[in-house]
C-alpha positions in Angstrom: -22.4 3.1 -22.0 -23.1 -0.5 -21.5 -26.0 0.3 -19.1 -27.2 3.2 -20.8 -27.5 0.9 -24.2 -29.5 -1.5 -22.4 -31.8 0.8 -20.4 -33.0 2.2 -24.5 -33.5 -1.4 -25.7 -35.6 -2.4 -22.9 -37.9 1.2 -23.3 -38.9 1.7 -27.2 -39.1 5.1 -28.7 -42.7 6.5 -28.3 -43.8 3.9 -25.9 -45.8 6.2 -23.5 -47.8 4.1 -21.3 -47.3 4.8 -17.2 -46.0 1.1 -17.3 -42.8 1.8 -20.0 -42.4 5.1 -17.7 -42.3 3.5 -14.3 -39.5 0.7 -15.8 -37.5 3.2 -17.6 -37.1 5.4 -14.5 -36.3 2.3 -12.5 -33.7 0.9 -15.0 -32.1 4.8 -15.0 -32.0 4.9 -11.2 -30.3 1.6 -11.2 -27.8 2.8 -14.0 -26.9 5.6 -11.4 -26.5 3.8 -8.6 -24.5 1.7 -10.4 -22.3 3.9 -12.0 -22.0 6.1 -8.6 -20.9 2.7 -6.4 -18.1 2.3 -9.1 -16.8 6.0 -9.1 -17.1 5.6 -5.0 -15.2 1.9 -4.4 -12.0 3.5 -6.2 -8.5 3.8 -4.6 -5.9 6.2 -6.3 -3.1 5.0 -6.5 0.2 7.3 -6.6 3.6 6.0 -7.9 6.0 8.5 -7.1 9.7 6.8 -8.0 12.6 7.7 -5.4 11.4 10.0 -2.8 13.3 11.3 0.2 12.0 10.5 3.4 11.2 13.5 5.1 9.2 14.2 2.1 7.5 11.8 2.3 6.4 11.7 5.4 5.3 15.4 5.0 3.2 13.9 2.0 1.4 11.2 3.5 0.7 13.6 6.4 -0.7 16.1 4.3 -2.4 13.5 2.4 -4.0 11.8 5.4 -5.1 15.5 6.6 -6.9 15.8 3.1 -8.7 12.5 3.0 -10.1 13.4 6.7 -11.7 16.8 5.5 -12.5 15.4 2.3 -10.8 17.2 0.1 -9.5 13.8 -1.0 -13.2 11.9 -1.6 -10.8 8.5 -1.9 -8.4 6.0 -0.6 -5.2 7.1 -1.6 -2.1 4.1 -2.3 1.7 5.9 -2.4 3.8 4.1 -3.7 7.5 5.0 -3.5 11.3 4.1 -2.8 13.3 5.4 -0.3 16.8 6.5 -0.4 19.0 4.6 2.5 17.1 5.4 5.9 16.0 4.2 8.9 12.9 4.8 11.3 12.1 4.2 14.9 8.4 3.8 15.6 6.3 3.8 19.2 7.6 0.4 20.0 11.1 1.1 19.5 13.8 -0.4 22.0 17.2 1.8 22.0 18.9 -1.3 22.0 17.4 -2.6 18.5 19.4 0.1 16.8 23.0 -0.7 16.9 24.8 2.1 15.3 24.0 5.6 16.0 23.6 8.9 14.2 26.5 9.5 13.0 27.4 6.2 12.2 24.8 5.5 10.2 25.8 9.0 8.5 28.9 7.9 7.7 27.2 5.0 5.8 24.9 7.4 4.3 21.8 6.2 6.2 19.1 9.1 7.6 17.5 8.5 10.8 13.8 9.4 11.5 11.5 8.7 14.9 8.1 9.0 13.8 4.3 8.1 15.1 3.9 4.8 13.4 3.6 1.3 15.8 6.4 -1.3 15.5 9.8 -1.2 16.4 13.6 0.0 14.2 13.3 -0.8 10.6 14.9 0.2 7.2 13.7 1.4 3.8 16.1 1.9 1.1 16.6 1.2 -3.0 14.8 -1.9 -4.3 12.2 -2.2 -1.5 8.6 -1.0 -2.2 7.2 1.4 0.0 3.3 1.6 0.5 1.8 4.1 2.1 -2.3 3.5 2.2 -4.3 6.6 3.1 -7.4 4.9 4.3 -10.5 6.0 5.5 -11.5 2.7 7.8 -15.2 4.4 8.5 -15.5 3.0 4.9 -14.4 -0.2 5.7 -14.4 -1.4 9.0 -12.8 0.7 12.4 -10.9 -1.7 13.7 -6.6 -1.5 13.4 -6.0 -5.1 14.2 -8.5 -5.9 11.5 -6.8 -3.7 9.4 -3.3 -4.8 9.7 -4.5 -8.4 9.1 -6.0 -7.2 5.7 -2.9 -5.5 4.7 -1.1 -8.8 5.3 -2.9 -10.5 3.3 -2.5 -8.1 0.6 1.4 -8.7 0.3 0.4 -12.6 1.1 -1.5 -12.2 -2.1 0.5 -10.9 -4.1 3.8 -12.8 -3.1 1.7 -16.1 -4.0 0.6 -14.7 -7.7 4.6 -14.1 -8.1 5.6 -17.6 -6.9 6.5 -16.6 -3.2 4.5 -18.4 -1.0 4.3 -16.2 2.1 2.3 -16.0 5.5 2.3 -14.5 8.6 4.2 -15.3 11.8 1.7 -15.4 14.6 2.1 -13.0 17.2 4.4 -10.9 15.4 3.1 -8.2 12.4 5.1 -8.3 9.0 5.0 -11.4 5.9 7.1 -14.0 5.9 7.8 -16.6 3.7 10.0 -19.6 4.7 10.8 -18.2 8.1 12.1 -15.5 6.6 10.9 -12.1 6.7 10.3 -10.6 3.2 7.8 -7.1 4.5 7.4 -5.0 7.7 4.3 -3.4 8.5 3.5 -0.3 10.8 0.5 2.2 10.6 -0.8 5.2 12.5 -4.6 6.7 12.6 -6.1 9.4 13.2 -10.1 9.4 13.8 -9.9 5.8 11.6 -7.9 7.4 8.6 -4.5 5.8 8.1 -1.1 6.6 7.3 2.4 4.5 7.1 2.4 1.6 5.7 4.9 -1.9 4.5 8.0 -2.2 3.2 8.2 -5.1 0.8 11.7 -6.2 0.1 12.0 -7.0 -3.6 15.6 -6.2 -4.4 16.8 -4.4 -1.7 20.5 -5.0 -0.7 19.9 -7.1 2.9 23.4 -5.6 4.2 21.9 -2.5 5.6 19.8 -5.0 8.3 22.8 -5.7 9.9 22.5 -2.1 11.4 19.4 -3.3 13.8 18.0 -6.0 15.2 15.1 -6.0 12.7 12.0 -4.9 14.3 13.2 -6.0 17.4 12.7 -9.5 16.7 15.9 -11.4 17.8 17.5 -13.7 14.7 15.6 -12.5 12.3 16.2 -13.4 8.9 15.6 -10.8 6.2 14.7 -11.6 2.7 13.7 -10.4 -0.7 11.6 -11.3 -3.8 14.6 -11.1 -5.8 16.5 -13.9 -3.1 13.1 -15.9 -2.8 13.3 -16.3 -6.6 16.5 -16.9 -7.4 16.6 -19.8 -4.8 13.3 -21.3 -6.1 14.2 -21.1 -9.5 18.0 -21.7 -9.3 17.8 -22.6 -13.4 15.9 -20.0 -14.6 16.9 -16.6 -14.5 15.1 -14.1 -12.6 13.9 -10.7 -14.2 16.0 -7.6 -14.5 15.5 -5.6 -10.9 13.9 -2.6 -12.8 11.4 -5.1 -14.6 11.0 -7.5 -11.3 10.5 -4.2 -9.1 7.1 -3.4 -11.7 5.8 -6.6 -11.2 5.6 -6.0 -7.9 4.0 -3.0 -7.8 1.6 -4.1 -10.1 0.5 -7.5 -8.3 0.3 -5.3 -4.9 -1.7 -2.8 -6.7 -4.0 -5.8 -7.7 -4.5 -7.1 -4.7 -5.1 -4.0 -2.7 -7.9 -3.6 -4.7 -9.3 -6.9 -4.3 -8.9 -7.7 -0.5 -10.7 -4.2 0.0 -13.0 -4.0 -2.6 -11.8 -1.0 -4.4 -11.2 -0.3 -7.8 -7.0 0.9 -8.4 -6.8 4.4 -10.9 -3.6 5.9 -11.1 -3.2 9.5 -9.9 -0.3 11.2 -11.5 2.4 12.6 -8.7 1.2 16.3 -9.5 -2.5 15.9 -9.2 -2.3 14.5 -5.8 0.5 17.4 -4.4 -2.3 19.9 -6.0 -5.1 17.7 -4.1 -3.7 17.6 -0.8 -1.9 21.0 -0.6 -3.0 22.8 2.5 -5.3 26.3 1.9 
């Protein structure tokens, strides 16, 4: 409304020389292009609660299917938690995982192998799940450089909650102190994404102890909420549900930043109706 309000002010009524015509057509176009660059730098962002994992992963699928034949004309961000489960990617070692089926069954922990890179990990209550639909053709087709950026986005939005965080070369994931606080591991197909990071903010750090942490020997696992409370030993920190929004919201801020897009929610139903297969 902004630009239309100022196109009229520039152009008074009953001007009609070919000069007034030629500016108002050029101040329209430029309203346009405007206005379509903003409605095309958008990401939708999806925040579905607590969300089993095979559903999830039949989601994300489906979702990454949609945004490759366009019936999703954005970049979609799912945002979720996971009941207790852990996943074995491409990179996986057996001997990472030191319980097996059934006795992480008995601790009421799923099991899933799936296509994403990276090695054993775990998702479970208090840790935010992201799963990025991306199309890269939009952005730049390169994984590594696309890892990096999602880095930074949880390096971002650590530092505007008071964690000071960075990466640990060599190795994908966020750390902050030596500490790892977020694992990372994608997969792509024809540059659209799927999978995604796991941010620890008040995740209970017992259920690490089943795996060698993405295979990285003596790894130490952290969380926003530990971070906190040791940085801030005479403050209190926020109540989990309240911490566990702020969160969200910082990485929903800087997703949007690092890539340039502009975050609008996407209720849970609208995006199963979008990506349903016909």
């Amino acid at each position: 409304m902004r630009l239309r309000g100022r196109i009229r002010s520039e152009v008074q009524p009953g001007s009609r020389t070919p000069e007034a015509r030629f500016r108002f057509i050029r101040l329209s176009t430029l309203a346009v292009t405007q206005l379509q660059h903003t409605a095309d730098r958008q990401i939708l962002v999806a925040s579905l609660g607590t969300v089993p994992y095979a559903e999830a992963l039949d989601l994300q699928r489906a979702a990454a299917r949609a945004r490759l034949d366009r019936r999703l004309d954005q970049d979609v961000l799912v945002l979720l938690e996971h009941p207790p489960v852990v996943t074995t990617g491409r990179s996986t070692k057996g001997q990472n995982l030191l319980l097996d089926q059934a006795a992480l069954a008995s601790r009421g922990i799923e099991l899933f192998d799936v296509e994403r890179g990276g090695d054993v990990t775990f998702h479970g209550p208090g840790q935010l799940v992201g799963y990025p639909i991306v199309d890269l053709k939009r952005h730049k087709e390169d994984l590594h450089w696309y890892l990096r950026q999602v880095e930074q986005v949880l390096i971002d939005a650590l530092g505007a909650l008071g964690v000071p965080a960075d990466r640990n070369p060599g190795k994908t994931g966020v750390w902050t102190s030596g500490r790892k606080i977020a694992s990372i591991g994608v997969h792509a197909r024809q540059w659209v994404t799927w999978h995604g990071f796991a941010l620890n903010v008040t995740t209970d750090l017992s259920y690490f102890d089943v795996m060698v942490p993405c295979g990285i020997p003596d790894v130490v696992m952290t969380s926003v909420e530990r971070e906190l409370q040791e940085s801030r030993a005479t403050s209190p920190v926020r109540p989990p549900g309240e911490l566990f929004a702020e969160v969200s919201a910082a990485v929903v801020a800087a997703m949007g930043q690092r890539f340039s897009l502009d975050p609008v929610p996407l209720a849970s139903a609208e995006l199963r109706t979008r990506i349903a297969d016909v």
